[in-house]
C-alpha positions as CSV (number, residue, x, y, z in Angstrom):
1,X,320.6,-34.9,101.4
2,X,319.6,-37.4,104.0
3,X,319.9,-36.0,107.4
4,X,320.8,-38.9,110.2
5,X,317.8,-37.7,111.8
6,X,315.8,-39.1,109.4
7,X,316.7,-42.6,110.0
8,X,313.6,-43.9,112.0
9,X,315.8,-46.7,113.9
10,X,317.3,-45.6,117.4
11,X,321.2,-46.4,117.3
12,X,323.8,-47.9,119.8
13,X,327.2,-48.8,119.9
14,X,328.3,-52.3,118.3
15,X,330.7,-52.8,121.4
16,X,332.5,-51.0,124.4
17,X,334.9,-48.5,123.9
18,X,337.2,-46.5,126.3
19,X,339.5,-43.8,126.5
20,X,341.8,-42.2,129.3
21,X,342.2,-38.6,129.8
22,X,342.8,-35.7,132.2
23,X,340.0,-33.6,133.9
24,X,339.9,-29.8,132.6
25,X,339.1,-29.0,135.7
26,X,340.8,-31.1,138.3
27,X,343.5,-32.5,136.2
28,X,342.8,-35.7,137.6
29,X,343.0,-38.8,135.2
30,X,339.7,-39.9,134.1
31,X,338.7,-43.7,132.5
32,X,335.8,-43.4,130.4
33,X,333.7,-46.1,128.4
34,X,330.9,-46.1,126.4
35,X,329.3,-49.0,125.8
36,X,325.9,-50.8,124.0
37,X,322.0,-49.9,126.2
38,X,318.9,-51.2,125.1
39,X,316.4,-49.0,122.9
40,X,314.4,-46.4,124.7
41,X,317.3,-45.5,127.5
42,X,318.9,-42.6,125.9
43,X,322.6,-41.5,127.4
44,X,323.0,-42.3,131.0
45,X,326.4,-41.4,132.7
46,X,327.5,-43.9,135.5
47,X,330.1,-42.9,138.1
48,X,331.7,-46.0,138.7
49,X,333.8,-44.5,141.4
50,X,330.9,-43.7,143.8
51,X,329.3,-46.8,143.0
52,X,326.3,-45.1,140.9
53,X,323.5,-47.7,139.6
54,X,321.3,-45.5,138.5
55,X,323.0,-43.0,136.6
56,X,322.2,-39.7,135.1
57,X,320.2,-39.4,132.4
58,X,321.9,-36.7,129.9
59,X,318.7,-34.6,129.7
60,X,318.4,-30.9,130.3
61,X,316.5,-30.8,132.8
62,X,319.4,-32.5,134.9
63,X,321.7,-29.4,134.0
64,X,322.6,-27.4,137.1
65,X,325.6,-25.7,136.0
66,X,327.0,-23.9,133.1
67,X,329.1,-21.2,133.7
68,X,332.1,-23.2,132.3
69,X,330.8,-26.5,130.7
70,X,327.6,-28.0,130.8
71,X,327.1,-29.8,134.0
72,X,324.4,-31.9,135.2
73,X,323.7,-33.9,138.2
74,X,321.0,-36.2,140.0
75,X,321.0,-36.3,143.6
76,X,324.9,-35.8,144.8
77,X,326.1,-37.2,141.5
78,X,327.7,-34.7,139.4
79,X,329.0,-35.3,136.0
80,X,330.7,-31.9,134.2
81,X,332.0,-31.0,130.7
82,X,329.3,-33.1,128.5
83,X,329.0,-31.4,125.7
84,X,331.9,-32.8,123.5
85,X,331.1,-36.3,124.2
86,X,327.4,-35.6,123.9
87,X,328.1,-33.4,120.3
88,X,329.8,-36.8,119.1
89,X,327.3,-39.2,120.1
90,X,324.8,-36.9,119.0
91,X,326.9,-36.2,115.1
92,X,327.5,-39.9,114.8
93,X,324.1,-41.0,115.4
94,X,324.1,-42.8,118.4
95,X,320.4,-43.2,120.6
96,X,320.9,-45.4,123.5
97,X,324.3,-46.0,125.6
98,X,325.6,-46.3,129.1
99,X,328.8,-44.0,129.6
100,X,331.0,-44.8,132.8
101,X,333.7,-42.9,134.0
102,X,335.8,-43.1,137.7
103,X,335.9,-38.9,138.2
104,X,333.6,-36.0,138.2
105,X,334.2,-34.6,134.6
106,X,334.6,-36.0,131.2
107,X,338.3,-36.0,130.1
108,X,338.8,-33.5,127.7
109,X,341.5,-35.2,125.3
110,X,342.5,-32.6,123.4
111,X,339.9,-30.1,123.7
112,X,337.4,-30.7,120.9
113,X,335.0,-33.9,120.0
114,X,337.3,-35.5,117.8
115,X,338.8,-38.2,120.1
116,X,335.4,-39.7,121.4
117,X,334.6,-40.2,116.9
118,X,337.4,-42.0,116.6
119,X,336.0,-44.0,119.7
120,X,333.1,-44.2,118.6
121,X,333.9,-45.1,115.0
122,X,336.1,-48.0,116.6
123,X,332.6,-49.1,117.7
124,X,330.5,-48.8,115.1
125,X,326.8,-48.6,115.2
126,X,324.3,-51.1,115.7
127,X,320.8,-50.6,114.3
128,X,317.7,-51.5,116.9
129,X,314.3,-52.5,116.3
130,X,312.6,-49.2,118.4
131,X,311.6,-46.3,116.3
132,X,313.2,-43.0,117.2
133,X,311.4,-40.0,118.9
134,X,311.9,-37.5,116.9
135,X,311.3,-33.2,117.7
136,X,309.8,-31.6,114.3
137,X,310.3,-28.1,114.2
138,X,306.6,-26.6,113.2
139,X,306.6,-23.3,113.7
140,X,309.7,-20.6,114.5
141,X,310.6,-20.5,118.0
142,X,312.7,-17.5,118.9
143,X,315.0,-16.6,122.7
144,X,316.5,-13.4,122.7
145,X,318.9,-12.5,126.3
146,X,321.0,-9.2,125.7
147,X,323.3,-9.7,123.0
148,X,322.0,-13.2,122.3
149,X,319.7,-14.6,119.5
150,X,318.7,-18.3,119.3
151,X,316.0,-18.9,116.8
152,X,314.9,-22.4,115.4
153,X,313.2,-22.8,111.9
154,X,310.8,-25.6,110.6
155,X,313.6,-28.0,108.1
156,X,313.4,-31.3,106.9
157,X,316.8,-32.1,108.5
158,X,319.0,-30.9,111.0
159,X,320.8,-27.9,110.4
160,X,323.1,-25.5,112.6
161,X,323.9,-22.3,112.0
162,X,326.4,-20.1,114.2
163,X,327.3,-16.3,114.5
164,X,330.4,-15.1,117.0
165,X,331.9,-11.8,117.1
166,X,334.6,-10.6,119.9
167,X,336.5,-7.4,119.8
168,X,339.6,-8.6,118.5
169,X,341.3,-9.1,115.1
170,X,342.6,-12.4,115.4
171,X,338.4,-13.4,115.8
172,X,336.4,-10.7,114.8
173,X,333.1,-11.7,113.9
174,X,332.9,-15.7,112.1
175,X,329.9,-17.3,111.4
176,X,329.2,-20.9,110.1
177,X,326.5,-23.2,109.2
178,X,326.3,-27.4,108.7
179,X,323.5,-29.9,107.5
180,X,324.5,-32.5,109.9
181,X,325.6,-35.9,109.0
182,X,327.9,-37.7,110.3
183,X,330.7,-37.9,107.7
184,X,330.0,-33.7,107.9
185,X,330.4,-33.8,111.5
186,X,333.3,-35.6,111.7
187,X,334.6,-33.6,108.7
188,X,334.0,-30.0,109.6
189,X,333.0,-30.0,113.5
190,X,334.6,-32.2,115.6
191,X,338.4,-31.5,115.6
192,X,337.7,-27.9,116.3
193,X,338.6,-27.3,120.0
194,X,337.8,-25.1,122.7
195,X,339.7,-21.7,123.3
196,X,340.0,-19.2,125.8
197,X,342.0,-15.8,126.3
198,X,345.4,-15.9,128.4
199,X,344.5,-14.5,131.2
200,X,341.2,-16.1,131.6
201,X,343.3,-19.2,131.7
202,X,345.9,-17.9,134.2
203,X,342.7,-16.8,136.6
204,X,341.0,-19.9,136.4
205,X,344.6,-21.4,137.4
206,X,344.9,-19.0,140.4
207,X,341.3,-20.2,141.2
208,X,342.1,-23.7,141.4
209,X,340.3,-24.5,138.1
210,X,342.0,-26.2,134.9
211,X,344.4,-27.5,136.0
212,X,344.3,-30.0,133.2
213,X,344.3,-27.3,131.1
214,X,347.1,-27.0,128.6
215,X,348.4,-26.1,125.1
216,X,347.2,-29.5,124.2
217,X,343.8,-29.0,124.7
218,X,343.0,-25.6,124.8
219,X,343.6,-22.9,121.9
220,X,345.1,-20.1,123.7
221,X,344.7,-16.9,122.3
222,X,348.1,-14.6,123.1
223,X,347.5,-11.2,125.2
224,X,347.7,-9.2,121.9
225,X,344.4,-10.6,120.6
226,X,346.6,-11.6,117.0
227,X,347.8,-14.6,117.2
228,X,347.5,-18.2,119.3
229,X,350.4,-19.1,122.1
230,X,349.7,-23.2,120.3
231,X,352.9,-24.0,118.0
232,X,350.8,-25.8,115.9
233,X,348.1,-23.5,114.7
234,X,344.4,-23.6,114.1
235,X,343.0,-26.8,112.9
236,X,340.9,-24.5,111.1
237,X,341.1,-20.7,109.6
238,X,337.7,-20.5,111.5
239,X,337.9,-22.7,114.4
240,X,336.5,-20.9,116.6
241,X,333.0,-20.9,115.5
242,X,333.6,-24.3,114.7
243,X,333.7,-25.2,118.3
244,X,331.2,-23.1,119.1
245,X,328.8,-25.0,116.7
246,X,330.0,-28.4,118.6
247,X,329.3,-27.1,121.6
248,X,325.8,-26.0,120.4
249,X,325.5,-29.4,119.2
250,X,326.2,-31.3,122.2
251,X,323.8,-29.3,124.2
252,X,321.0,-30.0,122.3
253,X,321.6,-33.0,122.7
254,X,320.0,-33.0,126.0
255,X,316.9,-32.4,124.6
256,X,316.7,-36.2,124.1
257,X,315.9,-36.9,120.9
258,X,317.0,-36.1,117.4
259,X,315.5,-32.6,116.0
260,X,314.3,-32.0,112.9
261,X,314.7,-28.6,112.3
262,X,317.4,-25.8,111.9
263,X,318.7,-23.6,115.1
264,X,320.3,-20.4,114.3
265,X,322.4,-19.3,117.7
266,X,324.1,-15.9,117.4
267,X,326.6,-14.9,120.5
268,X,325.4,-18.0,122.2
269,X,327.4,-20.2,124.9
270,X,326.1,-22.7,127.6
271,X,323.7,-21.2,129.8
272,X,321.6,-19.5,126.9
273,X,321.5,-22.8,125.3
274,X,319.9,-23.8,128.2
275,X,317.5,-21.1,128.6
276,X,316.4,-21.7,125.2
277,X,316.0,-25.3,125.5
């Protein structure tokens, strides 16, 4: 199987494509578009309500928060929640584009990756003469923090492997592992959406936090740790390691550059992504 890191072309969009959404966080409503760069200039976000020129480039060492998304920041511009849009440029193949949006977060649509591939689909992809840079795995490379294992593993590919395990019945302990491509991406990973207990929720609230946050866009998993309060059910029978495998995605992403090689992350969120990377 051909993984899309093994196409030596760097990849941008066809045309501009934009979406409107609410902030997780503020519950503001956010404009975003993503639209064609030249080869070599990775992801840059542009807040076009500050009047930002220069933009952020989506790399990791720009992170400087992750307690409840991956945010980064350059000077006083802050951009927060990347890692959905940045798991869907990074599953569809896309090198090279210029994301504005007028608000301090990416909208979260409906909590997972799946609206920004249908964007980005809409698009389409447009081949460039610039060869990608490309991160080959040569030897293992292991982090270990607490309860936390992220090891990565010389493959000719790029493969993703994920472990969870919480003490309730309704989770319990899922694993799941993809070859990434971007029919698979699309496929398996990117409708799976991002979840969080009850009262988690409800103290965030009280905090001032999510206040976009609603049964549209977030699984919420009911007090009794059995069942979700979302009418419509899981997307998935394990969708919660599904999103957790997105969200790995999309912060590798910030490495820069496609990786050829395959990550094994065990009880692993945000900030030890980071510390690994």
């Amino acid at each position: 199987m051909v993984s899309l890191s093994l196409d030596p072309h760097q990849h941008t969009l066809q045309k501009m494509v934009s979406c409107t959404g609410v902030g997780l966080h503020s519950g503001n409503e956010i404009n975003l578009s993503i639209k064609p760069a030249p080869e070599n200039s990775g992801i840059r976000f542009y807040r076009t309500d500050l009047g930002d020129t220069n933009g952020i480039p989506a790399h990791m060492d720009k992170v400087v928060d992750t307690r409840l998304a991956t945010t980064i920041a350059d000077t006083k511009v802050i951009v927060s929640t990347t890692e959905h849009l940045m798991a869907a440029l990074q599953g569809f193949g896309v090198d090279n584009a210029d994301i504005e949006l007028d608000g301090p977060e990416v909208p979260i649509m409906d909590g997972s990756a799946g609206p920004f591939m249908l964007l980005l689909k809409r698009s389409g992809l447009k081949k460039q003469k610039a060869m990608r840079h490309v991160l080959r795995i040569t030897k293992e490379v292991v982090f270990r923090s607490g309860d936390t294992e992220i090891r990565i593993l010389p493959y000719d590919g790029f493969k993703v492997s994920g472990e969870i395990y919480f003490e309730d019945s309704l989770i319990n302990n899922q694993s799941y592992s993809i070859e990434l491509s971007p029919e698979k991406f699309s496929r398996e990973i990117s409708r799976a959406r991002t979840f969080g207990y009850v009262e988690q929720v409800e103290e965030l609230w009280a905090n001032g936090l999510a206040q976009g946050g609603n049964l549209d866009n977030v699984i919420a998993i009911h007090w009794d740790r059995t069942r979700i309060l979302n009418d419509s059910g899981l997307r998935f029978s394990d969708e919660f390691i599904r999103h957790k495998v997105l969200d790995l995605i999309g912060d590798l992403a910030l490495m820069g550059c496609p990786i050829l090689g395959h990550i094994i992350a065990k009880r692993a969120g945000h900030t030890q992504h980071l510390a690994f990377m």
